[in-house]
C-alpha positions, -999 to +999 in steps of 0.1 A: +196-612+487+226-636+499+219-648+535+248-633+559+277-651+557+299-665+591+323-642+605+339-667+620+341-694+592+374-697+573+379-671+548+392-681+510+421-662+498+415-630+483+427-630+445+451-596+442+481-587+464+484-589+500+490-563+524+492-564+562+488-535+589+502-533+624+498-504+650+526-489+666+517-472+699+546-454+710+542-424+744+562-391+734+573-368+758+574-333+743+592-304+764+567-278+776+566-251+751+548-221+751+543-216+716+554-238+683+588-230+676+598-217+712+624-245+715+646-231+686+642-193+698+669-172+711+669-142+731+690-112+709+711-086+723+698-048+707+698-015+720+673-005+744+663+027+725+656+002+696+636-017+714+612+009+724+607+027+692+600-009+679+572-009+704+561+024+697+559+019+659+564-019+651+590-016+633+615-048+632+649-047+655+679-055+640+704-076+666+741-076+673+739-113+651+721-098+625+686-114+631+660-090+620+624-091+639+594-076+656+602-085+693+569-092+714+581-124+736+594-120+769+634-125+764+637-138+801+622-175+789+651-178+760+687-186+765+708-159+749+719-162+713+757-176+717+764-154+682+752-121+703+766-131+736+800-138+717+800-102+700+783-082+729+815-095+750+838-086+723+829-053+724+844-023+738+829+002+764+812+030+750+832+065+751+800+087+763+796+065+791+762+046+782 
């Protein structure tokens, strides 16, 4: 068995290709987010009657921008979809007074 060799003696150079390392330490500051993917939510303007037969059967919701899902977030934590706030305000009042 070869006897131990110095760690800190000089070390010959090693015969293939060179490669050197370096660590990077680097502090990121993520947002508080509920749940992965909260940040690129929206909250969708759809009928109220819609939104309760969704619950009731869980069946998707279809919005005023066309986005098709099963709710089951609270919309209060999500700014409003600009495409639904832009036709909800485009609208006109309904004639049987709802």
């Amino acid at each position: 068995m070869p006897p131990p060799s110095d760690p800190n003696a000089p070390q010959g150079q090693p015969d293939g290709p060179q490669t050197q390392t370096a660590v990077l330490e680097r502090t990121e500051t993520v947002p508080e987010v509920a749940e992965p993917g909260d940040h690129e939510r929206f909250a969708h303007y759809v009928r109220k009657e819609k939104i309760l037969e969704s619950a009731l059967s869980g069946e998707p919701v279809t919005a005023l921008c066309g986005k098709v899902w099963i709710p089951g977030r609270n919309p209060d934590r999500f700014p409003v979809c600009p495409t639904c706030k832009e036709i909800y305000e485009g609208l006109r009042p309904p004639e049987d007074g709802d």
